[in-house]
Steps between C-alpha positions, in 0.01 A plus 500: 500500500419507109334274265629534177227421251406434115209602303301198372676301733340239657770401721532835645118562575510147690777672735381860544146279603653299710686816657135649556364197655769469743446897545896564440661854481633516156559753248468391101666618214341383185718438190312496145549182315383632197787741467777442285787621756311319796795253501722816621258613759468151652902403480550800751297335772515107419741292485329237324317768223203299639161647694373508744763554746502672836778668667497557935802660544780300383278177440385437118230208521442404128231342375110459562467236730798577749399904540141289591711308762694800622171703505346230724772456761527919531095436566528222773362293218189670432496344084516102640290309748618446810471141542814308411326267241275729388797768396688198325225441267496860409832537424490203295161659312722865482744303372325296213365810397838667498686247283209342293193600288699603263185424232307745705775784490596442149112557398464792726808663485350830664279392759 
């Protein structure tokens, strides 16, 4: 398994901590945004031109948020709560976070 990766990327540090929570076996291959030709090294692995993506085997689960979902069902769901109602409200909270903020990331681009 590989996590493809971007430098200053805050969506790809959210996954490869995710992947270390839920104590996943992954490899990562870290592409420099700040190089001019990083467009070519990241259009040979995604499809999208997008990170952070991983790739298990034949599977390519873009985005954040879903390789945090795929990370917690390979972990018997080690990065939400067990209880039913208890998991719902943190997937909601994951996924306010996800979408919104966008104030916050705008002022702290690199954090």
């Amino acid at each position: 398994m590989q996590l493809i990766v971007g430098t200053d990327s805050t969506w790809s540090l959210r996954a490869w901590i995710c992947g270390q929570i839920a104590n996943v076996d992954f490899d990562v291959n870290v592409i420099d945004l700040a190089k001019t030709d990083y467009c070519d090294s990241l259009g040979k692995v995604s499809d999208t031109g997008l990170v952070p993506l991983l790739i298990d085997e034949d599977l390519k689960v873009h985005d954040s948020l879903a390789i945090a979902e795929y990370f917690n069902e390979l972990s018997e769901g080690t990065l939400y709560p067990k209880a039913r109602t208890e998991r719902a409200v943190a997937r909601s909270l994951c996924s306010e976070l996800h979408s919104g903020f966008v104030n916050l990331r705008n002022a702290c681009p690199s954090l």
